[in-house]
MIVEXRO-511734 format. One record per atom (N, C-alpha, C, O): atom name; x, y, z; residue number from 1. Coordinates in pm, whole numbers. Each point is the difference from the previous one (the first is absolute). Layout:
% residues N
R   atome       px       py       pz   num
R      CA        X        Y        Z   NUM
...
% end
This chain:
% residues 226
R   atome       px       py       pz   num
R       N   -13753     2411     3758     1
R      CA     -124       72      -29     1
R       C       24      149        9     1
R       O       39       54      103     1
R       N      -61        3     -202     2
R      CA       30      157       18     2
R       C      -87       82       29     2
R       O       45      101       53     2
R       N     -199     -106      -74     3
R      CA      -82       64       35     3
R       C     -120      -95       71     3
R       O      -29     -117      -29     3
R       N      -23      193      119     4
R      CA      -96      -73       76     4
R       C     -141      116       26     4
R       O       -3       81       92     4
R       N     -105     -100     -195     5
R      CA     -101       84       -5     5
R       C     -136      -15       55     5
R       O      -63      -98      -38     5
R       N        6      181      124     6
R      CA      -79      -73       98     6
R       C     -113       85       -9     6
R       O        1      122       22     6
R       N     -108     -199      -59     7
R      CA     -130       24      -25     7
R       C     -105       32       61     7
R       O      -83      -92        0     7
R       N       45      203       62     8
R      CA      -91       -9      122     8
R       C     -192      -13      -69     8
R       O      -39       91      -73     8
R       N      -26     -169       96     9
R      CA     -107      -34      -57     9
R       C     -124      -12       57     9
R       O      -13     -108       56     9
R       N     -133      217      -46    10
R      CA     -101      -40      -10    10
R       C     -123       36      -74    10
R       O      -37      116       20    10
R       N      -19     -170      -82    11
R      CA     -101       -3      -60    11
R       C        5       48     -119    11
R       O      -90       76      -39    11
R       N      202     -113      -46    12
R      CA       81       77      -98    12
R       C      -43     -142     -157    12
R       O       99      -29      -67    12
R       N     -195      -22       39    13
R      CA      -87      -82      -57    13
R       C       46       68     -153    13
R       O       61      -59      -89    13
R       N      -96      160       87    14
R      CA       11       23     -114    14
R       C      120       50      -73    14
R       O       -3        5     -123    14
R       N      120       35      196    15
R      CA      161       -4      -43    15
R       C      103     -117       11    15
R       O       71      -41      -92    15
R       N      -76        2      200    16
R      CA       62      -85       97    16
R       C       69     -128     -153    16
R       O      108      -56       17    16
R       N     -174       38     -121    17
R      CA      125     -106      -82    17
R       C       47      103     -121    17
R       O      108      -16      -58    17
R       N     -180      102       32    18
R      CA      106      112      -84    18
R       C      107       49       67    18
R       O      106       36      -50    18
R       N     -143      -36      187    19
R      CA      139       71       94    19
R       C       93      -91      -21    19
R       O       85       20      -87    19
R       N      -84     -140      165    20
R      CA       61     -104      -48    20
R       C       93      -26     -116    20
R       O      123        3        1    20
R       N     -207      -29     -105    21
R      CA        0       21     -168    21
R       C      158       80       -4    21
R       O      113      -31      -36    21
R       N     -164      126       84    22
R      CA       77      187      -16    22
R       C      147      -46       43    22
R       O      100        1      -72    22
R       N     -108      -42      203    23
R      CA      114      -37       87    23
R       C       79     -101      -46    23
R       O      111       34      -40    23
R       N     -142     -159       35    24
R      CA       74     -113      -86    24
R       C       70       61     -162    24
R       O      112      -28      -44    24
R       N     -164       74       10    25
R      CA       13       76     -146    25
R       C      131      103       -4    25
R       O       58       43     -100    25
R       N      -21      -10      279    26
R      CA      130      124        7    26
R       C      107     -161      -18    26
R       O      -25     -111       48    26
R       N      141      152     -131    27
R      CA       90      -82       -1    27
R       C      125       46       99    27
R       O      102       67      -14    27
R       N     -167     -140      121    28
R      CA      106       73      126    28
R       C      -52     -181       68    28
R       O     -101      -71       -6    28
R       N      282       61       85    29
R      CA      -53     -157      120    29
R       C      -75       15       80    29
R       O       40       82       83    29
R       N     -174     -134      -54    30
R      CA      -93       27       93    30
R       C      -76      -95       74    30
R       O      -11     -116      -41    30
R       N      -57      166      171    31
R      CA     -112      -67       24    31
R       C      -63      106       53    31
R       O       24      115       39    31
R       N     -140     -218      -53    32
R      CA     -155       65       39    32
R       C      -52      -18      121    32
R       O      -37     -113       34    32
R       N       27      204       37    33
R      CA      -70      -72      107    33
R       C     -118      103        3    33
R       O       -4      122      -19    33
R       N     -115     -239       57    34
R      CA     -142       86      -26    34
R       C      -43      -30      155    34
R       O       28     -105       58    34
R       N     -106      223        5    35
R      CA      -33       -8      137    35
R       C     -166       38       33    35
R       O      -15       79       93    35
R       N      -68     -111     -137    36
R      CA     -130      -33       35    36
R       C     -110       25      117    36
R       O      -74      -87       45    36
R       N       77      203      -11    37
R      CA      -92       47      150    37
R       C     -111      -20      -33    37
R       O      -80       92       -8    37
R       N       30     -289      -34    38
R      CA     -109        9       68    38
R       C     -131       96     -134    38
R       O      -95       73       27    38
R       N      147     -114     -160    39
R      CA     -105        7      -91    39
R       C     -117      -38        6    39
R       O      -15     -115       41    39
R       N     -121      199      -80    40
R      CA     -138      -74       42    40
R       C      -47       24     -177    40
R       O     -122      -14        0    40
R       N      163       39     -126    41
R      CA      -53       15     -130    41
R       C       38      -84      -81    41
R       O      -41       13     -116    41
R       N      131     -125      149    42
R      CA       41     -108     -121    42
R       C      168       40       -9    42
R       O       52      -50     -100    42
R       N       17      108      162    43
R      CA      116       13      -50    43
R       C      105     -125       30    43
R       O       96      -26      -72    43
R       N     -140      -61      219    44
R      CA       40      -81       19    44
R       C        0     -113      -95    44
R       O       96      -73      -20    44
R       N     -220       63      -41    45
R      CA      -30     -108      -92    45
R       C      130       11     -108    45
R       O       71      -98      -23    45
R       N      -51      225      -37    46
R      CA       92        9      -89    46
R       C      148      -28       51    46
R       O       86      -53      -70    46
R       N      -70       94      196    47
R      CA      174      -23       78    47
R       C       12     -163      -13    47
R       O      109      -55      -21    47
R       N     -238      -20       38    48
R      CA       47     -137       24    48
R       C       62      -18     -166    48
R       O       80      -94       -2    48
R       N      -92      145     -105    49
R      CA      -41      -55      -90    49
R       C      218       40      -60    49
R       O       90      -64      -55    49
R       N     -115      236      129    50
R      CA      201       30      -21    50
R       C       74      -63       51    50
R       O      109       -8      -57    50
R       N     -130      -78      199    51
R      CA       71       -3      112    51
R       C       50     -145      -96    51
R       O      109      -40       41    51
R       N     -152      -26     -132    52
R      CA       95      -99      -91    52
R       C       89       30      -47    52
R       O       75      -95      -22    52
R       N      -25      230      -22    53
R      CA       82       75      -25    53
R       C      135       -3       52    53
R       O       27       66      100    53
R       N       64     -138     -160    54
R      CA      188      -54       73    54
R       C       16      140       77    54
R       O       48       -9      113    54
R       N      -78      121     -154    55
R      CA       56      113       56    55
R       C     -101      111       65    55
R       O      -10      122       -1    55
R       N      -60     -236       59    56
R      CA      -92      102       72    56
R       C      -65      -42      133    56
R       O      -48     -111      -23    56
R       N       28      139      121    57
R      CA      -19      -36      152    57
R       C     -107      101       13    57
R       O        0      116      -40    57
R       N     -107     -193      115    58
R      CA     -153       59       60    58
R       C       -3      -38      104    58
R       O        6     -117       36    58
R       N      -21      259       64    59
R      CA      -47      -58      139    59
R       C     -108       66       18    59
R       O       -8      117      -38    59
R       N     -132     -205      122    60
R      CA      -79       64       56    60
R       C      -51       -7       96    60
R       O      -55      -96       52    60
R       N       70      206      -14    61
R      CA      -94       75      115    61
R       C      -95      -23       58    61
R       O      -92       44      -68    61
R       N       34     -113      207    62
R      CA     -131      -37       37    62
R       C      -46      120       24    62
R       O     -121      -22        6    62
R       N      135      135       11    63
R      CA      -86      127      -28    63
R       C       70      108      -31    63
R       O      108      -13      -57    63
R       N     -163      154       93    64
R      CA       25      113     -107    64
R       C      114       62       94    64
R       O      -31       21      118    64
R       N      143        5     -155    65
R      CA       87       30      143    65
R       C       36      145      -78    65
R       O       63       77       72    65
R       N      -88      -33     -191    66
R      CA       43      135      -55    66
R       C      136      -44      -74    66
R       O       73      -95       28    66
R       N      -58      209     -151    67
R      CA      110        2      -88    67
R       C      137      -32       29    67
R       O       78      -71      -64    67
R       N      -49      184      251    68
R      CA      148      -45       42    68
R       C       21     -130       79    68
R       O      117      -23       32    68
R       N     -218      -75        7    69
R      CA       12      -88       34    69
R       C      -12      -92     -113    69
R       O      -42     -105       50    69
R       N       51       93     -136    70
R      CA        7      -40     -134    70
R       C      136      -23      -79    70
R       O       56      -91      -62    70
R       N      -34      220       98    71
R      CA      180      -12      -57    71
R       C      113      -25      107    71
R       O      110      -53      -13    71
R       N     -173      111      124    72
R      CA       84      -97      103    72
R       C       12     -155      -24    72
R       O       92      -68      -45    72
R       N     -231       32       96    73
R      CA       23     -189      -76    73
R       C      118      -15     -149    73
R       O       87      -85      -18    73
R       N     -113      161      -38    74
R      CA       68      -51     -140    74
R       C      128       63       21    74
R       O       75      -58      -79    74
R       N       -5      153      147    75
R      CA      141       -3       27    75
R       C       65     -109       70    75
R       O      104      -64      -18    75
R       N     -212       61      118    76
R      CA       53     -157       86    76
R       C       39      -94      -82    76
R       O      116      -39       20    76
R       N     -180      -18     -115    77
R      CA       15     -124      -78    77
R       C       93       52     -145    77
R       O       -2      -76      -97    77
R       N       81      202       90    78
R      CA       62       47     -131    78
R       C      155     -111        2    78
R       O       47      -56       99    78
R       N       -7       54     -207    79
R      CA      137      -37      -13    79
R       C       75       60     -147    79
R       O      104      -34      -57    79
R       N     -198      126       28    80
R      CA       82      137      -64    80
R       C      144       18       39    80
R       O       45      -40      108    80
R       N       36      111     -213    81
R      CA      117      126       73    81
R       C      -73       96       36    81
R       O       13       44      114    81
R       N     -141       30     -235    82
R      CA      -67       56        0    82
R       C     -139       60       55    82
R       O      -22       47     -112    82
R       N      -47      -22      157    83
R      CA     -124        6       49    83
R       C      -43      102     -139    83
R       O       84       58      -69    83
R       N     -215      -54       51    84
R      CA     -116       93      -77    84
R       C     -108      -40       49    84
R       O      -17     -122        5    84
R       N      -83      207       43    85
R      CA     -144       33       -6    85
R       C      -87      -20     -118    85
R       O       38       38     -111    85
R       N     -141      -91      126    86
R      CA      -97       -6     -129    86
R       C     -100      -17       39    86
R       O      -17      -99       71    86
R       N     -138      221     -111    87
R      CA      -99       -7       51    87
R       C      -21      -95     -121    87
R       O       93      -50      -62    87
R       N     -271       21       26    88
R      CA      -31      -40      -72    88
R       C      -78        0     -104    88
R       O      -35      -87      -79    88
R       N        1      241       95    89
R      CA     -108      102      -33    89
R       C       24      -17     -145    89
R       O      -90      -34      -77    89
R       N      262       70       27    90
R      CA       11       72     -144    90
R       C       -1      112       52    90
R       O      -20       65     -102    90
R       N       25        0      172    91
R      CA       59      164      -27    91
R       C      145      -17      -15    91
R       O       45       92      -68    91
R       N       28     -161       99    92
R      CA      151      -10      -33    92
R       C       59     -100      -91    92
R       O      -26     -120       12    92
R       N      117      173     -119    93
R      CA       21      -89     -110    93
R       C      182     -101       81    93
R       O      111       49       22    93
R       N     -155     -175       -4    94
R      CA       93     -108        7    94
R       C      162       41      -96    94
R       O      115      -21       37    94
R       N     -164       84     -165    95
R      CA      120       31     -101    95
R       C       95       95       39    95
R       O      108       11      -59    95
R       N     -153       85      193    96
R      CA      110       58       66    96
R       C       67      -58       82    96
R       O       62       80       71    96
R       N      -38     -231      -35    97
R      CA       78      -22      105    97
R       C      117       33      -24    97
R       O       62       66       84    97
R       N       18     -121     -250    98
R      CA      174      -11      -36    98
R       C       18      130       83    98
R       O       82       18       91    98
R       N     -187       82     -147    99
R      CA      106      170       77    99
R       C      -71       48       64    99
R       O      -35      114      -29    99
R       N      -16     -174      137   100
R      CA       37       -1      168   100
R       C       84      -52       66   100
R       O       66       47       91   100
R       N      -66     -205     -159   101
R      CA      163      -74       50   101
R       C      133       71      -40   101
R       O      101      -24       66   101
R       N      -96      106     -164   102
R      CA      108       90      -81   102
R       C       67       76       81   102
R       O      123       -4       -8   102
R       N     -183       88      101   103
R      CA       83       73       86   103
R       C       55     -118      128   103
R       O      118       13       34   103
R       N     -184     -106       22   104
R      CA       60      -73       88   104
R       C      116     -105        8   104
R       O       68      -44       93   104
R       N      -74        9     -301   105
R      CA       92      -83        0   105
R       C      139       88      -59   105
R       O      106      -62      -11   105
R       N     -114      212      -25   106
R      CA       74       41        5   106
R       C       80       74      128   106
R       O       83       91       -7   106
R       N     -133     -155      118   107
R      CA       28       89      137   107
R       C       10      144       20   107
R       O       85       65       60   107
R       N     -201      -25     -130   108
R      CA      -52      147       -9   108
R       C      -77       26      110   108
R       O       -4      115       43   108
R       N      -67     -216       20   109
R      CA     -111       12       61   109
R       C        1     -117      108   109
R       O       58     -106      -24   109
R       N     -134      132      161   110
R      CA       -1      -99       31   110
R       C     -149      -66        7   110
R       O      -16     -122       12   110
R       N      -61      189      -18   111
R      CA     -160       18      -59   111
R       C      -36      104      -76   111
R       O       27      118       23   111
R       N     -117     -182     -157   112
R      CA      -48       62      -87   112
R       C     -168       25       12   112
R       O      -85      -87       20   112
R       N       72      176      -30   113
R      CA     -162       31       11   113
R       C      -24       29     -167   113
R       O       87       40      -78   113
R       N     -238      -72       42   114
R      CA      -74       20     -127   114
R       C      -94      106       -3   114
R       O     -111      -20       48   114
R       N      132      109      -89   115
R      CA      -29      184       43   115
R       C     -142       10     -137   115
R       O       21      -25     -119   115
R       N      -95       48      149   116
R      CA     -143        0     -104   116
R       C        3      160       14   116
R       O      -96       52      -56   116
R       N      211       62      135   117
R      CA      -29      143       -6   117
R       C       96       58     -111   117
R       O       -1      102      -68   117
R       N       86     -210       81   118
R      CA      102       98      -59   118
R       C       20       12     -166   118
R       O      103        4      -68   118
R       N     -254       -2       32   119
R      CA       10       15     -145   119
R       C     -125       79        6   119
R       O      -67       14     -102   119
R       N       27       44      222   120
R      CA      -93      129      -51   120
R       C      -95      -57      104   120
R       O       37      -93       72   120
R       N     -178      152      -60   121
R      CA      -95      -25       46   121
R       C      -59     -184      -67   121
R       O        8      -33     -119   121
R       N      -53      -40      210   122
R      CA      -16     -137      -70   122
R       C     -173       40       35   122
R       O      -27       87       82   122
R       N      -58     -148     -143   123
R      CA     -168       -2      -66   123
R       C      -32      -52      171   123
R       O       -6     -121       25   123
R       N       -5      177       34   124
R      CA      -83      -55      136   124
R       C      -61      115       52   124
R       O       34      117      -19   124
R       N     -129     -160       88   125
R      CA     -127       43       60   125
R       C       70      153       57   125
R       O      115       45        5   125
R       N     -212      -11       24   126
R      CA       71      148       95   126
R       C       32      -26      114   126
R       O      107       36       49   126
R       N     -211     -115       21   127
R      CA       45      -53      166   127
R       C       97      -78       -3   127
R       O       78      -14       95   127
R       N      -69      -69     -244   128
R      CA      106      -76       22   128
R       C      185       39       18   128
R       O       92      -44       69   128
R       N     -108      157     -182   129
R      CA       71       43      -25   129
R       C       76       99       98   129
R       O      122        9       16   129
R       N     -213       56       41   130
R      CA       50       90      114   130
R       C       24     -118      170   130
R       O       84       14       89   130
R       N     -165      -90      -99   131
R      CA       35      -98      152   131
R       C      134      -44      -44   131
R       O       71      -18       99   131
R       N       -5      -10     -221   132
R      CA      143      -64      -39   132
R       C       77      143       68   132
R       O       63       -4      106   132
R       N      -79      109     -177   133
R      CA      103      120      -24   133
R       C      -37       41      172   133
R       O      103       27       62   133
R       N     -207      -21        5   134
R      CA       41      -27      150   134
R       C       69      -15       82   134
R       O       52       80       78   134
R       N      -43     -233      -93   135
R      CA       40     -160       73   135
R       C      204       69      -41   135
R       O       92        6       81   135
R       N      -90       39     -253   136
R      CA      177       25      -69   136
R       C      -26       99       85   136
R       O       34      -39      112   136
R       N      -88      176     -107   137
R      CA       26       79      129   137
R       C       76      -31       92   137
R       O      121       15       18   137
R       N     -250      -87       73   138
R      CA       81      -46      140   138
R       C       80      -43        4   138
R       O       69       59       84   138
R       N       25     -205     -159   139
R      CA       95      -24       -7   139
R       C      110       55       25   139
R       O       74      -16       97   139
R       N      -56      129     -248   140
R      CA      138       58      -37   140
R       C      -37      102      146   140
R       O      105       15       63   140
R       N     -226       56        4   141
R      CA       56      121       88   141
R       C       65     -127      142   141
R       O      107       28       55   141
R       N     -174     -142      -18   142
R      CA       15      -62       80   142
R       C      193      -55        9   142
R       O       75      -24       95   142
R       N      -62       24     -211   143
R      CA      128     -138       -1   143
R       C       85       84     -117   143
R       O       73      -60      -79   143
R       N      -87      180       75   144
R      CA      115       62     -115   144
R       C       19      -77     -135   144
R       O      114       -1      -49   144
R       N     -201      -54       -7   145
R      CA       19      -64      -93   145
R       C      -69       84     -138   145
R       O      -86       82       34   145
R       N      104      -88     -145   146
R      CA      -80       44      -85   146
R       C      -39      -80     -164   146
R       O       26        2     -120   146
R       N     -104      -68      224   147
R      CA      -93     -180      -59   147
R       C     -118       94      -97   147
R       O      -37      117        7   147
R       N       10     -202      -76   148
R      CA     -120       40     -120   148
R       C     -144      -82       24   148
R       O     -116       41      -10   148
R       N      177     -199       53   149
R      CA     -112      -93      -44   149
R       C       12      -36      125   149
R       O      107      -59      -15   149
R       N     -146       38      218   150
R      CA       71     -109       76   150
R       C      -89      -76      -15   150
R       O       45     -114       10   150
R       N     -228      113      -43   151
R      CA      -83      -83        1   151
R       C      -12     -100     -142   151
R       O      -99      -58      -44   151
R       N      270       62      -23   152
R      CA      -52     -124     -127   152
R       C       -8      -86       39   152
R       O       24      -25      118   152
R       N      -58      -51     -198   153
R      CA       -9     -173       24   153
R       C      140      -27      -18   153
R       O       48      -62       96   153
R       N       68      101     -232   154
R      CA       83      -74       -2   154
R       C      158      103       92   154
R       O       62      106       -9   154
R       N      -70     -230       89   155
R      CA      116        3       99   155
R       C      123     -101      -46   155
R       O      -44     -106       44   155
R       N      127       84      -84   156
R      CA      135      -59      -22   156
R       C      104       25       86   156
R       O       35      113       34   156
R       N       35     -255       13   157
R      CA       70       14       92   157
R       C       66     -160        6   157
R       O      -71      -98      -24   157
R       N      208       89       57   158
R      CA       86     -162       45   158
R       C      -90      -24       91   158
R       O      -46       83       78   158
R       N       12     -223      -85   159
R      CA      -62      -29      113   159
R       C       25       39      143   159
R       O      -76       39       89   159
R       N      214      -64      -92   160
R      CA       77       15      114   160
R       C      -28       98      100   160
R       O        0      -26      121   160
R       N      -33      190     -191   161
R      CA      -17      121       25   161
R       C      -86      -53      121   161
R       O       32       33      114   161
R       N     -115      -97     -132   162
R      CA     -111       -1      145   162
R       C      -17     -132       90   162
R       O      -94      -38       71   162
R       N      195       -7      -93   163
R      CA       15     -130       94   163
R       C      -23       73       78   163
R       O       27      120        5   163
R       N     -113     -226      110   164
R      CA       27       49      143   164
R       C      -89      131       -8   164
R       O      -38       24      114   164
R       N       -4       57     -191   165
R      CA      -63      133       42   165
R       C     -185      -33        9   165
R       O      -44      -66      -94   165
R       N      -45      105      190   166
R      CA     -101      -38       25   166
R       C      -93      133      -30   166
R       O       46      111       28   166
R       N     -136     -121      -67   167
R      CA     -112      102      -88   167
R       C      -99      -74       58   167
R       O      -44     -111      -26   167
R       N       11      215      132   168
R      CA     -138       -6       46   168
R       C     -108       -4      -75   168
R       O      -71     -100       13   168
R       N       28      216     -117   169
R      CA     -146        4      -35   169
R       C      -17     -136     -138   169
R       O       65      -41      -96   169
R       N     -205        8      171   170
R      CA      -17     -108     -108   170
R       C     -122       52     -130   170
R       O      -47      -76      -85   170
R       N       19      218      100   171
R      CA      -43       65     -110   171
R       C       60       29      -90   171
R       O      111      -41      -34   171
R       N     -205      144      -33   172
R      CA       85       92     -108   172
R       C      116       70       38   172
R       O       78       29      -91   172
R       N      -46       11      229   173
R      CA       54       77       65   173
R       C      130      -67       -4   173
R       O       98       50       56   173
R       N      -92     -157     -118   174
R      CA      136      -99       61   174
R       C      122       61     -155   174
R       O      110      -54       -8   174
R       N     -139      134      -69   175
R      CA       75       29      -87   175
R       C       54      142       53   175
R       O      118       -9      -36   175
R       N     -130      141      101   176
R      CA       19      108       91   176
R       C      108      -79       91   176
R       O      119       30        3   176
R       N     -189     -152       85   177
R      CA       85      -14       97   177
R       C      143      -37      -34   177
R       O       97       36       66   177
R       N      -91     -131     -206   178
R      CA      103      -42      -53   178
R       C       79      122       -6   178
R       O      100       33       63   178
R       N     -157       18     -139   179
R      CA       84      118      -34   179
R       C       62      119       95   179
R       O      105       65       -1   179
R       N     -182      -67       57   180
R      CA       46       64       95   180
R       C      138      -69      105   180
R       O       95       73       30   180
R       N      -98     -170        1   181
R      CA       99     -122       45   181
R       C       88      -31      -89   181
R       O      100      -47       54   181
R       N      -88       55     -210   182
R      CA      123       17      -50   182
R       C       57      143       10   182
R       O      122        2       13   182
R       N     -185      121      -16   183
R      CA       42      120       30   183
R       C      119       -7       98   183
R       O      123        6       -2   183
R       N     -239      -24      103   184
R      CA       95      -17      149   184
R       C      118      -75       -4   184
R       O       99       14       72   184
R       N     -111      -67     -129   185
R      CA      138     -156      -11   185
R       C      115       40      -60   185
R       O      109      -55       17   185
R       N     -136      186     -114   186
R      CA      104       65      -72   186
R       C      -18      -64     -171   186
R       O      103       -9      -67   186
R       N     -186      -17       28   187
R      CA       26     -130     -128   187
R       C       19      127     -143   187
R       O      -59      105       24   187
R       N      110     -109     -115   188
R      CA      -42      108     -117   188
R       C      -75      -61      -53   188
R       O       14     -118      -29   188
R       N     -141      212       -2   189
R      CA     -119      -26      -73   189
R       C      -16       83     -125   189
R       O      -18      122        8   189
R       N       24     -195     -139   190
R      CA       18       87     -144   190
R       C     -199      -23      -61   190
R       O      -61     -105      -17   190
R       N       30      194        7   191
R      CA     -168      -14      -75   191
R       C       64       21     -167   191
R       O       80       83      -42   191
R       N     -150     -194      -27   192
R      CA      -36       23      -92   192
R       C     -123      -30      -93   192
R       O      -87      -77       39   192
R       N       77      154     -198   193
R      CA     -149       28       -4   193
R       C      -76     -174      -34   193
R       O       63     -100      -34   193
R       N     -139      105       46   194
R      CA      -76     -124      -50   194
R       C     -137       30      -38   194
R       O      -77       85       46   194
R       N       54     -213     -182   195
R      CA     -187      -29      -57   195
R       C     -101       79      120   195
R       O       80       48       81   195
R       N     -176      -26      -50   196
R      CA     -109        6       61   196
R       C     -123       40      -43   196
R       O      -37      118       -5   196
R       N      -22     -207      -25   197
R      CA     -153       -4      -43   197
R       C      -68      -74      111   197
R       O       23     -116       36   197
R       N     -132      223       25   198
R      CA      -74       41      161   198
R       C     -137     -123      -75   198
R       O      -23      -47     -112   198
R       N      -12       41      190   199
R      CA     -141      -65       31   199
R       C      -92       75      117   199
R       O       38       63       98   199
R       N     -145      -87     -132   200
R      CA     -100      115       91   200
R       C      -77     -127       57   200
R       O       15     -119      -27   200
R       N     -125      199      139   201
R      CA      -51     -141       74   201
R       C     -104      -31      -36   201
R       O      -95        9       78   201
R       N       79      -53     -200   202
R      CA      -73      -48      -84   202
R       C       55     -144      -37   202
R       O      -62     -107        8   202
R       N      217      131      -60   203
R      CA       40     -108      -11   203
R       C       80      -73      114   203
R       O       98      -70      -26   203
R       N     -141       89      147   204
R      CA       67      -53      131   204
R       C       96       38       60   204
R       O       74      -81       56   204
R       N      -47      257      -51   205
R      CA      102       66       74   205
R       C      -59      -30      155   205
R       O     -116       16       38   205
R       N      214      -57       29   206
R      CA      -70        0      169   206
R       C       65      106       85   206
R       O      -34       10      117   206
R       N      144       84     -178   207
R      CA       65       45      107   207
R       C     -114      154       18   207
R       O      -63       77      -73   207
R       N       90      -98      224   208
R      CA     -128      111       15   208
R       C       69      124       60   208
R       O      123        4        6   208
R       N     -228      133       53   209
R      CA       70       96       91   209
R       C       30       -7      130   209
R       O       73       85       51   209
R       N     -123     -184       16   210
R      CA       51      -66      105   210
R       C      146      -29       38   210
R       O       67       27       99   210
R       N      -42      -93     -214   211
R      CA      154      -46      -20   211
R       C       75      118        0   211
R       O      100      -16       71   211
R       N     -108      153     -131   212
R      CA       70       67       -4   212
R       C       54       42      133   212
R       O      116       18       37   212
R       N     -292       -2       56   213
R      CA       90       52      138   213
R       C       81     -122       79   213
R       O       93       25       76   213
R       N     -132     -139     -100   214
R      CA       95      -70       76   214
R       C      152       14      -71   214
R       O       85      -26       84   214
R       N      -28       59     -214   215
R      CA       92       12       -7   215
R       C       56       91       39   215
R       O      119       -9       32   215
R       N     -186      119      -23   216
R      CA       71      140       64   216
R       C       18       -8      137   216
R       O       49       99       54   216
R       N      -84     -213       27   217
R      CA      -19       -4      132   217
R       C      168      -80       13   217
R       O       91       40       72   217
R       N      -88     -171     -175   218
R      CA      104      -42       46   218
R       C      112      101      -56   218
R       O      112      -32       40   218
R       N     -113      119     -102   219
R      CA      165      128      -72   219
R       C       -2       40      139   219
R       O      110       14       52   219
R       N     -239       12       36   220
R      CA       39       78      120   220
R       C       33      -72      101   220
R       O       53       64       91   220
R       N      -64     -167      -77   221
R      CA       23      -88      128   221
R       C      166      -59      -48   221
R       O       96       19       76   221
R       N      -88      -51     -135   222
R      CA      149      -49      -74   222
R       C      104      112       13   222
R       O      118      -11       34   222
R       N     -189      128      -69   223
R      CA       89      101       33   223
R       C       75       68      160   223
R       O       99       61       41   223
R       N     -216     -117        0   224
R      CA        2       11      174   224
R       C       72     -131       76   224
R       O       95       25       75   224
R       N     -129     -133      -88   225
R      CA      103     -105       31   225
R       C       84      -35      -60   225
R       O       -7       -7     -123   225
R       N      116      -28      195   226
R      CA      125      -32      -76   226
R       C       40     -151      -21   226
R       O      103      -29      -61   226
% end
């Protein structure tokens, strides 16, 4: 199995089998794993309906445990070489995986990040836009790095990379901490650009300003313990 893509899912009713759709459709070896916190709008109804699917695995959630407890579950159960992230929104197009895997299977990289900056300003909100360029602030002054995107969704990496490594936050926050923990670890991390077409919370964006300070809380606490 070469790639192992893991779906973090709630209340996502109205994308959730185009995503799908999208994903099966990359001609790359895969599975799916879809992870379920505990939908209350019908999305479950539709998972029972994928989970027939030879190449696709649904687990769910007896309640809402947040995004990074989501993909935690679904690393647990990966048997990838590969790991990838996949919200389920559609802001990220599935057709970039080949070149994200591109730098890793050429041992360019040992994680690839999917950079939505590095082709200019991307169409998001102002708060949105500035809580990202923040959060890349703190980072690169925190950890000498000089990252574009650390809050994407798509993270690529050998599975292997995180055996054994434990990520506390079971929020939004759990993508910072990653990152920040491959920093530390020494790993090379190559960004490159990728699709991004935003959704506003109209159509079911949940990440709020809340989240932002808890991520800036963990760049500082990570930075302070060793």
């Amino acid at each position: 199995m070469k790639l192992s893509v893991i779906v973090p899912v709630y209340n996502e009713r109205r994308t959730i089998e185009l995503l799908l759709q999208k994903v099966r459709a990359v001609p790359i070896d895969k599975e799916i794993i879809v992870v379920d916190g505990h939908s209350i709008d019908g999305t479950i109804d539709l998972l029972r309906a994928q989970e027939r699917q030879p190449d696709t695995r649904v687990i769910y959630q007896p309640r809402r445990n947040g995004r990074g407890s989501a993909l935690k579950e679904g690393i647990a159960l990966a048997r990838g070489e590969f790991l990838i992230f996949q919200d389920a929104d559609l802001e990220l197009d599935p057709n970039d995986y080949p070149a994200l895997l591109a730098p890793l299977e050429r041992g360019e990289a040992d994680v690839v990040f999917g950079s939505r900056f590095l082709q200019g300003r991307p169409p998001m909100t102002f708060l949105q836009y500035w809580g990202n360029r923040v959060i890349n602030k703190a980072v690169n002054l925190l950890y000498g790095t000089r990252l574009t995107d650390v809050e994407t969704c798509y993270q690529v990496f050998r599975r292997e990379l995180i055996s054994g490594m434990t990520i506390h936050n079971n929020d939004f926050a759990f993508t910072v901490e990653l990152t920040v923990k491959l920093i530390k670890a020494g790993h090379r991390i190559v960004e490159i650009p990728i699709t991004y077409i935003p959704r506003g919370r109209a159509e079911g964006k949940k990440i709020y300003w809340k989240d932002g300070f808890v991520s800036l809380w963990t760049l500082v606490k990570y930075r302070i313990v060793s």
